[in-house]
Structure formats: C-alpha cells, structure tokens
C-alpha positions, -999 to 999 in steps of 0.1 A, spaced: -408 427 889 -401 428 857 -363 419 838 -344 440 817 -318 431 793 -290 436 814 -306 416 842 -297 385 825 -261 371 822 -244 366 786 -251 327 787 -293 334 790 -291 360 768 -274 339 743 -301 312 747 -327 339 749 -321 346 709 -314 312 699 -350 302 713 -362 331 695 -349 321 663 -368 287 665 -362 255 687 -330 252 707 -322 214 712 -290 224 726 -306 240 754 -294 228 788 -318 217 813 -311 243 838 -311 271 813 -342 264 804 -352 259 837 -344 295 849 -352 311 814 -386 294 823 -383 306 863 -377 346 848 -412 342 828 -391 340 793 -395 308 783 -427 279 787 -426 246 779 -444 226 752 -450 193 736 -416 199 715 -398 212 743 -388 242 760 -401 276 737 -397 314 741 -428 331 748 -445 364 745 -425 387 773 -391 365 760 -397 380 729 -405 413 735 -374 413 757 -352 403 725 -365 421 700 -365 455 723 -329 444 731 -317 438 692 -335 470 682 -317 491 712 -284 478 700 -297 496 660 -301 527 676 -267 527 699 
C-alpha cells in the first residue's frame, strides 16, 4: 500500500523535508525508524537518508501546495 501525504503526521512530514534538503543529524531514532518502516527513508554509512519514493512523496507534496 502505498502513503500519501496526509497519511503521515506533521512531526514525519517535518523530518520528511529536512532529510530531503540534505542530512538530518537531529533526527531522532524512532523517526527515522518509522520514516524507514513507511519505505521513505534507508539507512547509509552517514546515517539515516531519504530515498527515491521519500522524495517523490515531498516534492509531489510541495508542488500540490503551488497549485492550491
């Protein structure tokens, strides 16, 4: 099943754009845990990063708040 915006609560949608913007070491564990549970986030060598479907879900999000 795939998320929509509205899906997530404020706090991970917060965290959603800060990862998108670059690393997030303000991140708390469990954040990243469920970011990474939805399929939004992965982790790597440097930490916990937004991937691919993350992304898409932010930018479609930011580009749906343009157009409103």
């Amino acid at each position: 099943m795939a998320l929509i915006w509205s899906d997530l609560d404020e706090s991970e949608q917060t965290a959603l754009k800060r990862l998108n913007r670059g690393p997030y070491p303000a991140l708390q564990p469990a954040m990243a845990e469920r970011l990474i549970e939805f399929g939004l986030a992965e982790r790597r060598p440097r930490g916990v990063g937004i991937n691919r479907e993350g992304r898409e879900l932010v930018i479609n999000a930011l580009l749906n708040q343009r157009e409103n």
